[in-house]
N, C-alpha and C positions, 0 to 999 in steps of 0.2 A: 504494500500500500504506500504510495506515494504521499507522504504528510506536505507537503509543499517544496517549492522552488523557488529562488529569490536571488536576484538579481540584485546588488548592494550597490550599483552605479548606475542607472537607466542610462546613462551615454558608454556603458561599455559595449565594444565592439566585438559579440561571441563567436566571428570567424578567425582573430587570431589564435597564433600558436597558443596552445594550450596545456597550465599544466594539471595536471591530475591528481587528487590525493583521497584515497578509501579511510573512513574513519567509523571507530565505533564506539556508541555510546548508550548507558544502560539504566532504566528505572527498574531499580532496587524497594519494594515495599517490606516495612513492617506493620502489619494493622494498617491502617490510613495514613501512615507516616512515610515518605519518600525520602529518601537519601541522595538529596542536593548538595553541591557545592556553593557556598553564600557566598559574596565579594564583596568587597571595603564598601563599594556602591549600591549594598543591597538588594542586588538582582542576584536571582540562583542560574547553575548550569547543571547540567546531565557529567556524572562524572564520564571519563571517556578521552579519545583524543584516539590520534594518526593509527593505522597500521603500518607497522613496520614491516622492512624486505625480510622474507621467508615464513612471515607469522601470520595464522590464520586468525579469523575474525577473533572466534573465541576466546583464544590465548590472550590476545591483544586486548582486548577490554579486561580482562582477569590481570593484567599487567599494569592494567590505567588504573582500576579498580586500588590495588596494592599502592601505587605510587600513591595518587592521590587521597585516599581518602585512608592508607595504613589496613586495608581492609583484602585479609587472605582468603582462599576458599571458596571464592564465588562461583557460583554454578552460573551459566550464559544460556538460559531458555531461548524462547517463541522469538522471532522477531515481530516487532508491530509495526513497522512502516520506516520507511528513508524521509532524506531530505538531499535536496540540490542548494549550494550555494555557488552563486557566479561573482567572483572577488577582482580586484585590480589584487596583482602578483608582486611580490617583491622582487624576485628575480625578473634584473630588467630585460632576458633574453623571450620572456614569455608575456603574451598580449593580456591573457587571461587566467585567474585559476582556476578550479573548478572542484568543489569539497563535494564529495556524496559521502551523507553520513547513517549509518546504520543504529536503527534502535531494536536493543533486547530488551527481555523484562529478565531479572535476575532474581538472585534469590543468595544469601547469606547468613549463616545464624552466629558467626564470627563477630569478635567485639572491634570496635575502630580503634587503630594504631597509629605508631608514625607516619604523616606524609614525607615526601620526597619529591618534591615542587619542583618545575623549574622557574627560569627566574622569571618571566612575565604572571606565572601561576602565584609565587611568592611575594610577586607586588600588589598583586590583587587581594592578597592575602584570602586564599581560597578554604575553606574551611568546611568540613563536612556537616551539614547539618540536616535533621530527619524533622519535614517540614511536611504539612498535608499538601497535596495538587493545588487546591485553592487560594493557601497561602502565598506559594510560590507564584502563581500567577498572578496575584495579586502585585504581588513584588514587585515584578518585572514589566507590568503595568504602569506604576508609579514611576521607575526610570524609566522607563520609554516617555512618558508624559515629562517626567524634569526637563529629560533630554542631558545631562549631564554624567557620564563616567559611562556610557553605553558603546557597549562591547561589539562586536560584529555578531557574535552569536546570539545575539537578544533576541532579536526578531526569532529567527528559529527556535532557540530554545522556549519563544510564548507561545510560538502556534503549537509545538509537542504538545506543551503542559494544557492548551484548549482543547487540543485529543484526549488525554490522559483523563479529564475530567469526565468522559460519559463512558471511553473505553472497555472495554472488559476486560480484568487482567486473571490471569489464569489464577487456579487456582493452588496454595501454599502447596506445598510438598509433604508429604507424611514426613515425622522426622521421628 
């Protein structure tokens, strides 16, 4: 299921060179509690980020999982839908980027640990925190409206969290 596509420049020109990047990102529930990352600026994100060369989807979020939010053990279920973002690229050999991001729903009975941030995560001062659906969108509503300290993934990561809101997420695991 395709959650949306977004284009972050309306005058970007999507026949240039382009580059590619596969990413995946995961809502984690306990109870009506989602396991977000909060930012200095109040808006939450899907923990998650890049696939790496040789590493399959799975592995790669259970990696993000770990870095970010100190959290081992995560099982990577059902996927519920992508997203398309179309970026202006840092590297200046390419016109365009181009992010498809993959959502799982996960599952963890493991307690939160150290992160291992890097350094744009660590200025943001990303912190895990288990917030309901509504909450977080509530969130990230308000910055979008400020307009101040808004991220490139804001827009994406609101339209998931207006998914997640009627969703239906599997259900827990015997444990």
């Amino acid at each position: 299921m395709m959650l949306g596509s977004f284009r972050h420049d309306p005058d970007l020109d999507l026949t240039g060179r382009t580059l590619q990047r596969t990413a995946v990102r995961g809502a984690l529930f306990r109870g009506d509690q989602l396991l977000m990352l909060g930012s200095r600026h109040g808006d939450y994100k899907f923990p998650g980020g890049g696939v790496e060369a040789g590493e399959d989807q799975s592995a790669a979020l259970q990696r993000e999982y770990l870095e970010e939010c100190g959290l081992d053990g995560v099982e990577v279920g059902l996927s519920f839908g992508s997203t398309i973002e179309y970026l202006r690229p840092i590297e200046p050999e390419y016109r365009v980027f181009k992010m498809t991001s993959h959502y799982y729903f996960c599952s963890s009975d493991a307690s939160l640990g150290d992160q291992v941030l890097e350094g744009y995560e660590a200025e943001l001062e990303l912190t895990p925190t288990w917030i309901t659906v509504a909450e977080a969108l509530r969130a990230n509503q308000a910055v979008q409206e400020r307009g101040t300290g808004v991220m490139r993934w804001l827009v994406r990561e609101t339209k998931v969290l207006e998914h997640l809101l009627t969703a239906e997420r599997p259900a827990p695991a015997d444990g």
